[in-house]
PDB file as gemmi writes it, atoms N, CA and C in Angstrom:
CRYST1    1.000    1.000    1.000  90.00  90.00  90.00 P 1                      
ATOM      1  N   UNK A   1       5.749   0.449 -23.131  1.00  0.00           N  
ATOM      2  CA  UNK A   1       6.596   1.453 -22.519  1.00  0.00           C  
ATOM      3  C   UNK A   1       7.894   1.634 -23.297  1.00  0.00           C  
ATOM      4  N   UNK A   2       7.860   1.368 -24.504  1.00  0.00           N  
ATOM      5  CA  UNK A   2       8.940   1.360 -25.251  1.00  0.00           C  
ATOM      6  C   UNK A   2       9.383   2.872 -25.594  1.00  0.00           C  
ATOM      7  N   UNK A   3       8.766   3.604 -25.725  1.00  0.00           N  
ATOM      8  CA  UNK A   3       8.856   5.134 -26.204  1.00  0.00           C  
ATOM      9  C   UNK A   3       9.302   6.136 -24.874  1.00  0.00           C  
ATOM     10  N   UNK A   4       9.300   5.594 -23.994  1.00  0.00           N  
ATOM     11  CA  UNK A   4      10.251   5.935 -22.825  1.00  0.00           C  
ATOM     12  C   UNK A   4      11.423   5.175 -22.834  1.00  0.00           C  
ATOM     13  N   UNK A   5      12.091   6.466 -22.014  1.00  0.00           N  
ATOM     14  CA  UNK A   5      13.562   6.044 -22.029  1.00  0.00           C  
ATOM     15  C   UNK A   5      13.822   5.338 -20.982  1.00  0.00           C  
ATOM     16  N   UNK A   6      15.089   4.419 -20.903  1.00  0.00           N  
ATOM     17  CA  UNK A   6      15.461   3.644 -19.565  1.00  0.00           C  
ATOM     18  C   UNK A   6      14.676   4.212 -18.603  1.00  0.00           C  
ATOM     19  N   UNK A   7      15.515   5.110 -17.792  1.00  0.00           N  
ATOM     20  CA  UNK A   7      15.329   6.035 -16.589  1.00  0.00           C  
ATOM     21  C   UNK A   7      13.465   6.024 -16.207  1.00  0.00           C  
ATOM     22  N   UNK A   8      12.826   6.639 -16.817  1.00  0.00           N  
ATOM     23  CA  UNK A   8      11.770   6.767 -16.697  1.00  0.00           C  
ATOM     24  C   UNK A   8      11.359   5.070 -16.535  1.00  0.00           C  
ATOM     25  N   UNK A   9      11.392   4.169 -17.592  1.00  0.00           N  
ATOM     26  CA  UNK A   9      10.936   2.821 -17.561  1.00  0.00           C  
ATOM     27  C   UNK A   9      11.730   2.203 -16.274  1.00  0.00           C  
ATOM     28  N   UNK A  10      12.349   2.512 -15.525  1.00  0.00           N  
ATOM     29  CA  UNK A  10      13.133   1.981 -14.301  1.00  0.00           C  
ATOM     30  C   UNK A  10      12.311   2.592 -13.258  1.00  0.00           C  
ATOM     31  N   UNK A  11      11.832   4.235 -13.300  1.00  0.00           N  
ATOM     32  CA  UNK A  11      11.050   4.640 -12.206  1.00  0.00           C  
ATOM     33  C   UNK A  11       9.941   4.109 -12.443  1.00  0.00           C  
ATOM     34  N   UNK A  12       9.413   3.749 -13.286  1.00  0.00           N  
ATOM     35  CA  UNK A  12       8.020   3.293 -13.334  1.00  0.00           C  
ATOM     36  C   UNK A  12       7.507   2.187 -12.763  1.00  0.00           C  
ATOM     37  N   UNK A  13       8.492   0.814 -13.394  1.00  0.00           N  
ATOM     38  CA  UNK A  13       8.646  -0.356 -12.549  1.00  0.00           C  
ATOM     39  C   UNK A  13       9.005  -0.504 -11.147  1.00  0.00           C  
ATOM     40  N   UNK A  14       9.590   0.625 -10.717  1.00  0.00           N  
ATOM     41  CA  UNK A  14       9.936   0.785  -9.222  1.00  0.00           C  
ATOM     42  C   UNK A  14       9.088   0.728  -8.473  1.00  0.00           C  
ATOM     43  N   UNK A  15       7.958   2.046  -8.882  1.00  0.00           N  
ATOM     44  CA  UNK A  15       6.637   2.948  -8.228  1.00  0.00           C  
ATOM     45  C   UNK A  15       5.661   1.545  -8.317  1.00  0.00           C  
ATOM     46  N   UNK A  16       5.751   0.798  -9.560  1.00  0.00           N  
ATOM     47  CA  UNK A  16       4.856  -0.452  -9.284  1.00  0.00           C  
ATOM     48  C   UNK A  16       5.028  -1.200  -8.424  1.00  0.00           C  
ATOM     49  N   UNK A  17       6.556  -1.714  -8.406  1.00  0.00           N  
ATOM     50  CA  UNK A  17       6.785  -2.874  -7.529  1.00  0.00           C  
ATOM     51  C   UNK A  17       6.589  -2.249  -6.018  1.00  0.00           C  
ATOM     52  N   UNK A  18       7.095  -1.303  -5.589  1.00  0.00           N  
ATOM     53  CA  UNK A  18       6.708  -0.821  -4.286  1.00  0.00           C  
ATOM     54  C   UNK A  18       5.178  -0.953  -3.680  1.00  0.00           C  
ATOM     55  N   UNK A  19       4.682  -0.521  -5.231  1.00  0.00           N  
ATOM     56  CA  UNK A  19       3.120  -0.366  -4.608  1.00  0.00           C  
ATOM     57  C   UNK A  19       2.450  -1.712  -3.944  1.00  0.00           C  
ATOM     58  N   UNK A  20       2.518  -3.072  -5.036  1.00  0.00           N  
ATOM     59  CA  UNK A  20       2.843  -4.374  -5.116  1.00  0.00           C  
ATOM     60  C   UNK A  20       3.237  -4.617  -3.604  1.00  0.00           C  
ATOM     61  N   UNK A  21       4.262  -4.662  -3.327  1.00  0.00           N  
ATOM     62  CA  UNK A  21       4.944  -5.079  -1.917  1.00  0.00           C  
ATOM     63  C   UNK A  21       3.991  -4.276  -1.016  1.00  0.00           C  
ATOM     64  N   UNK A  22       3.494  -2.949  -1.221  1.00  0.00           N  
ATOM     65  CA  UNK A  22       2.640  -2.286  -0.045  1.00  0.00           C  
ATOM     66  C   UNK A  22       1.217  -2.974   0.051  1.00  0.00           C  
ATOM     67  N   UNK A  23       0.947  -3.112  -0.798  1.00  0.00           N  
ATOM     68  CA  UNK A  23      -0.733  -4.100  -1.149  1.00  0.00           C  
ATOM     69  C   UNK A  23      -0.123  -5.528  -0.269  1.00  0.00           C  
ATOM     70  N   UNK A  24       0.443  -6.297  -0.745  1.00  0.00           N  
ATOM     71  CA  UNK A  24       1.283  -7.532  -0.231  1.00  0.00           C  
ATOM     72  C   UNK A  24       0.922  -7.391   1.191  1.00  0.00           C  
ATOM     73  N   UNK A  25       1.998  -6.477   1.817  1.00  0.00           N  
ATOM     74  CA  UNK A  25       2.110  -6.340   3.059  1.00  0.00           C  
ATOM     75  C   UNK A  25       0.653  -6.112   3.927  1.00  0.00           C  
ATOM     76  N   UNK A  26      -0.068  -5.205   3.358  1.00  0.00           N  
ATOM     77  CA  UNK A  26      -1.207  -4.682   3.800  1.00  0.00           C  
ATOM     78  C   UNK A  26      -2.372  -5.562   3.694  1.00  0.00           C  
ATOM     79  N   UNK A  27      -2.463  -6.650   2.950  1.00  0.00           N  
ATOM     80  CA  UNK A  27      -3.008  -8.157   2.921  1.00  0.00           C  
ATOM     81  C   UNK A  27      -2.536  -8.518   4.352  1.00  0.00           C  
ATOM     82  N   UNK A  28      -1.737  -8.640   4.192  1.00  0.00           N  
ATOM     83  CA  UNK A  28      -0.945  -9.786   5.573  1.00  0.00           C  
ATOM     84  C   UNK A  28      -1.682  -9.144   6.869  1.00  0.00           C  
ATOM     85  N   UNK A  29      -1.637  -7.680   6.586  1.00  0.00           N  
ATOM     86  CA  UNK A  29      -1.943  -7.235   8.272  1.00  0.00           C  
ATOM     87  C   UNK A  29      -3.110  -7.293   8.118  1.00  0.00           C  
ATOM     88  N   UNK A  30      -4.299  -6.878   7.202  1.00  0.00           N  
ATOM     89  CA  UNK A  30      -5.390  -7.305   7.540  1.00  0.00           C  
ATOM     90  C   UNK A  30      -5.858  -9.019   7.658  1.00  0.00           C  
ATOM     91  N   UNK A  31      -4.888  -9.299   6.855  1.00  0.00           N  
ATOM     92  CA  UNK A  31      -5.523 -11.041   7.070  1.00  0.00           C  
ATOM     93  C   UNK A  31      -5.095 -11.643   8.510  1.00  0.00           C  
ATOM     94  N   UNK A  32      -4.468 -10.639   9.434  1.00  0.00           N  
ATOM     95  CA  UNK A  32      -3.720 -11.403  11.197  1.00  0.00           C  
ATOM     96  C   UNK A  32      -4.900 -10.249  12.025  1.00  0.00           C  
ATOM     97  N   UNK A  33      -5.821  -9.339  11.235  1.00  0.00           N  
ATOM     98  CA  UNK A  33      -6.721  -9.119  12.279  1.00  0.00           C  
ATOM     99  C   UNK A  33      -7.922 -10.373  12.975  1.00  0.00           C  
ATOM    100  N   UNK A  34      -8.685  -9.915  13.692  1.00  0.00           N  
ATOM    101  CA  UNK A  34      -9.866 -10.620  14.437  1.00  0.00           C  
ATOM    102  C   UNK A  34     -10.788 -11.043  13.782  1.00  0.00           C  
ATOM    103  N   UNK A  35     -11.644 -12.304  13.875  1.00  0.00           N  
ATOM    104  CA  UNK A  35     -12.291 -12.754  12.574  1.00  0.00           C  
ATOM    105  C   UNK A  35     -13.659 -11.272  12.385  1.00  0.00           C  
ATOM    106  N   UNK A  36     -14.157 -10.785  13.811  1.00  0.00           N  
ATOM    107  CA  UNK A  36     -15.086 -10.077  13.692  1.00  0.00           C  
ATOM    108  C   UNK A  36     -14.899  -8.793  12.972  1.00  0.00           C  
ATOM    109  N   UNK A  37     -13.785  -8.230  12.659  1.00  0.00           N  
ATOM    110  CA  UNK A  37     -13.257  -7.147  11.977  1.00  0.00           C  
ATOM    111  C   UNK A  37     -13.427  -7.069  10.538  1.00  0.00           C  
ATOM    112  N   UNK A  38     -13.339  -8.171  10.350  1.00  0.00           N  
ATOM    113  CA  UNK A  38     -13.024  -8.655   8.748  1.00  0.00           C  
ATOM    114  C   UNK A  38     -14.562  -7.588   7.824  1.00  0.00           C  
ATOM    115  N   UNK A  39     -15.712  -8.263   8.419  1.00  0.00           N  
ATOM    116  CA  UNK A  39     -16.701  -7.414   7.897  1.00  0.00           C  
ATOM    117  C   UNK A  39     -16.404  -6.118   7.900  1.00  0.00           C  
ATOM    118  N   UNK A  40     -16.171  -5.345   8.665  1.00  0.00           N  
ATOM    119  CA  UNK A  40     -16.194  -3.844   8.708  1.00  0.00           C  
ATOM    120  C   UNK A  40     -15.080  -3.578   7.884  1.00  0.00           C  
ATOM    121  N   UNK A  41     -14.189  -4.061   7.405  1.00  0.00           N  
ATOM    122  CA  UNK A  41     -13.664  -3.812   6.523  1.00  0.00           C  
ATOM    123  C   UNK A  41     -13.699  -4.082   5.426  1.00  0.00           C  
ATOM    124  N   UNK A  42     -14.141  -4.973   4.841  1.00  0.00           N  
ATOM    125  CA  UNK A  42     -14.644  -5.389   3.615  1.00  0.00           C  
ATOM    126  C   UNK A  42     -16.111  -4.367   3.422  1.00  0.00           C  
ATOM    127  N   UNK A  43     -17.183  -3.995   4.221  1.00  0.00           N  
ATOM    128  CA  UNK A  43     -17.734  -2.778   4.789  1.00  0.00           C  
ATOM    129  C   UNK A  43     -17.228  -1.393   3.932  1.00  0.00           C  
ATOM    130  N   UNK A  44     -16.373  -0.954   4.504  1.00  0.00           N  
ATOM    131  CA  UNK A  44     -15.490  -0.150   4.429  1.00  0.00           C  
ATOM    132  C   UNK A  44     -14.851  -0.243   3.079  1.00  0.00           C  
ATOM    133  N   UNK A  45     -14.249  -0.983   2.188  1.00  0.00           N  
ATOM    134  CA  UNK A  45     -13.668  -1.255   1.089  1.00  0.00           C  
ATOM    135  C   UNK A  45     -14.628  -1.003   0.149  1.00  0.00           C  
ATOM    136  N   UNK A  46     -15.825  -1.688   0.222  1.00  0.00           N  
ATOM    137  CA  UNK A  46     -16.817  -1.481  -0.223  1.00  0.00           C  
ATOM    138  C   UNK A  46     -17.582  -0.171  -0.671  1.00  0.00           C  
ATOM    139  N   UNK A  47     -18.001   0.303   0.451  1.00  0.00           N  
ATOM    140  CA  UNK A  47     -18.311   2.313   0.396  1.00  0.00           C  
ATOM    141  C   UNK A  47     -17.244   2.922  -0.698  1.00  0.00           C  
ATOM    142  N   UNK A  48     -16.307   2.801  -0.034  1.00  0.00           N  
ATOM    143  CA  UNK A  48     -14.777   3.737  -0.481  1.00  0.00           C  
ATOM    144  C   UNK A  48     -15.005   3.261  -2.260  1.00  0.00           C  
ATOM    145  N   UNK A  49     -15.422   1.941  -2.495  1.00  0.00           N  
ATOM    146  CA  UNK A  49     -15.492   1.742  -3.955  1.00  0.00           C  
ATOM    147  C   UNK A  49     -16.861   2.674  -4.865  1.00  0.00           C  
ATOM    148  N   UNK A  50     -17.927   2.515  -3.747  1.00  0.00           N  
ATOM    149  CA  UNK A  50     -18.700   3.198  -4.012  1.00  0.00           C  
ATOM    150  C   UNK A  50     -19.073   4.625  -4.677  1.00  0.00           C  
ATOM    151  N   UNK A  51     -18.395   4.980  -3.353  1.00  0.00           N  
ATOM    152  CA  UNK A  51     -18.156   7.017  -3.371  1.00  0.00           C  
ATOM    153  C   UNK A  51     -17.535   7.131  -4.380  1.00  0.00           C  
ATOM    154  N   UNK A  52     -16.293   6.227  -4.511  1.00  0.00           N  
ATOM    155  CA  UNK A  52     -15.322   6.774  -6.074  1.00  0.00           C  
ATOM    156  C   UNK A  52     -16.199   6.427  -7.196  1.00  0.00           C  
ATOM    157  N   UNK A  53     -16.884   5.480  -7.642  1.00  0.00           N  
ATOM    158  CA  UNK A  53     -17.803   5.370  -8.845  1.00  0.00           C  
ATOM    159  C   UNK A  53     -18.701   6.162  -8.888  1.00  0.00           C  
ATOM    160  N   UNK A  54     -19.294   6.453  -7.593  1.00  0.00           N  
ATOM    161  CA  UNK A  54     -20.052   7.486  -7.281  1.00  0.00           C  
ATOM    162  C   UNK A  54     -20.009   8.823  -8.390  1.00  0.00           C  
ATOM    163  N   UNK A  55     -18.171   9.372  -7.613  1.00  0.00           N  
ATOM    164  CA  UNK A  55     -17.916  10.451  -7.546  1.00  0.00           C  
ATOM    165  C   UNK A  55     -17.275  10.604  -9.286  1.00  0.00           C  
ATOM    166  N   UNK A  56     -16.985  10.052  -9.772  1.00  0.00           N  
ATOM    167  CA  UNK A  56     -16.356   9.717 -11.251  1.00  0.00           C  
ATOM    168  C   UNK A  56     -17.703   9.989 -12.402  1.00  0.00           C  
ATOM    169  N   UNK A  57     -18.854   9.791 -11.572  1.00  0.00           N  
ATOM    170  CA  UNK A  57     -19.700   9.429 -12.573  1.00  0.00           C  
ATOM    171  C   UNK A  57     -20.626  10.888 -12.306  1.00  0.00           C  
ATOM    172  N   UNK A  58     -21.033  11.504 -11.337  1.00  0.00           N  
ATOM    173  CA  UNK A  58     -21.731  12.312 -11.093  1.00  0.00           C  
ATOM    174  C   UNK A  58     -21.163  14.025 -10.222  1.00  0.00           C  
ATOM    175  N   UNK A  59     -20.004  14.029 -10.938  1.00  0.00           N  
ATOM    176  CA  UNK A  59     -19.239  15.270  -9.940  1.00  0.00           C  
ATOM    177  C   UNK A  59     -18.766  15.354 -11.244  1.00  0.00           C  
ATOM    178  N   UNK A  60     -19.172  16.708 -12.178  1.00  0.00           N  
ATOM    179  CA  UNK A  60     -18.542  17.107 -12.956  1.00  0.00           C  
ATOM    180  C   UNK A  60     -17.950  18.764 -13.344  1.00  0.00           C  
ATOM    181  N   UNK A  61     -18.439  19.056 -11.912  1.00  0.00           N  
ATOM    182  CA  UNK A  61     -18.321  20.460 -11.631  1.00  0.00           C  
ATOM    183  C   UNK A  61     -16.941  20.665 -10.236  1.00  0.00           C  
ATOM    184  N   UNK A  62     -17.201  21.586  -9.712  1.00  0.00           N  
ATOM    185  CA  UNK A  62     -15.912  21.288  -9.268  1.00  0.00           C  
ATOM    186  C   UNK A  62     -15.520  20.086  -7.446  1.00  0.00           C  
ATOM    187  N   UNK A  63     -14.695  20.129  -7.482  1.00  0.00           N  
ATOM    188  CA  UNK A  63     -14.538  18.643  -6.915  1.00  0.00           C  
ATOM    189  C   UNK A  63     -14.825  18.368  -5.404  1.00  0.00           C  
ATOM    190  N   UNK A  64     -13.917  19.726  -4.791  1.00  0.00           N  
ATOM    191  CA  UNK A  64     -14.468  20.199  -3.135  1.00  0.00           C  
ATOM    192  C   UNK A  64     -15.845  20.148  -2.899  1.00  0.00           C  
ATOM    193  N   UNK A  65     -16.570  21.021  -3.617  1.00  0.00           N  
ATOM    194  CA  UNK A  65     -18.254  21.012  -3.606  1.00  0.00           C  
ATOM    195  C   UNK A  65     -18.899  19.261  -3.784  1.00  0.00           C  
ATOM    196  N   UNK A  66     -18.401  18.778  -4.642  1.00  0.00           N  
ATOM    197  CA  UNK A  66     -18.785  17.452  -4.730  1.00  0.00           C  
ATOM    198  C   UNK A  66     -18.546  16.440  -3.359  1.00  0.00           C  
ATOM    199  N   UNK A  67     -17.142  16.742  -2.633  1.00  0.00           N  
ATOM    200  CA  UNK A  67     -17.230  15.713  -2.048  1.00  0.00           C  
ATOM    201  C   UNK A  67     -17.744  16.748  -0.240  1.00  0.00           C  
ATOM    202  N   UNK A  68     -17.711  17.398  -0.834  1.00  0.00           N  
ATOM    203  CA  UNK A  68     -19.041  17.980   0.812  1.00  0.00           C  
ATOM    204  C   UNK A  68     -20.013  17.704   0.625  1.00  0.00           C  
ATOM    205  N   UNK A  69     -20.561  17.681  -0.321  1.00  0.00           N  
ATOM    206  CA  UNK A  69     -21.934  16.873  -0.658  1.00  0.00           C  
ATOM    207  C   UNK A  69     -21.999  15.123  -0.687  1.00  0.00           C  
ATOM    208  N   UNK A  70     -20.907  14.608  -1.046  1.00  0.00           N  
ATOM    209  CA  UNK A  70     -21.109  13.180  -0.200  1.00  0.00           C  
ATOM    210  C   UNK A  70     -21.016  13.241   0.932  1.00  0.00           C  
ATOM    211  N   UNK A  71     -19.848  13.520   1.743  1.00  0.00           N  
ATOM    212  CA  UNK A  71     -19.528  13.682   3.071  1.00  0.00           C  
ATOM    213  C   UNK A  71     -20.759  14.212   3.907  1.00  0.00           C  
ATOM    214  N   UNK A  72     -21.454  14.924   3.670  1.00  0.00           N  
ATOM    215  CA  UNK A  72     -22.368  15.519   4.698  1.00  0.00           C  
ATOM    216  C   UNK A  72     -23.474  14.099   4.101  1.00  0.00           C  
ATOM    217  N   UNK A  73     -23.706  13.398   3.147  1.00  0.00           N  
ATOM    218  CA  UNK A  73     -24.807  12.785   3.889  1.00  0.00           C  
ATOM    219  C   UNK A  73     -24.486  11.695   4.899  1.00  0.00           C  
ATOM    220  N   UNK A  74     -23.023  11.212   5.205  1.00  0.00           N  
ATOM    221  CA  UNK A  74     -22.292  10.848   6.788  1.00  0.00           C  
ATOM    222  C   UNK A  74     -22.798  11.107   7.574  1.00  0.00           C  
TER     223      UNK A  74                                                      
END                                                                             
């Protein structure tokens, strides 16, 4: 990040560290849910990883159309 200037290299590290502390935080609250929850979210994490590899790999036309066509097989 040398070829940026301060300013920019200060917002950048910011937008990270925030993100960082939001992941952080968002650990914590899922790790104080119910043990039975845990699956459906890891469930859930899972898909969402899916659809995006999914969608990265086989949507090369335009993007709305692509994801009505995942969504409808829901």
């Amino acid at each position: 990040m040398y070829d940026y200037n301060r300013k920019a290299r200060m917002y950048s590290w910011s937008i990270t560290a925030i993100g960082y502390l939001l992941l952080l935080h968002a650990t914590f609250v899922v790790a104080a849910f119910e043990k039975p929850v845990l699956p459906q979210i890891l469930i859930g994490a899972g898909l969402t990883s899916f659809v995006s590899v999914f969608f990265r790999y086989t949507c090369r036309a335009q993007k709305s159309r692509c994801w009505a066509a995942i969504f409808s097989a829901f």
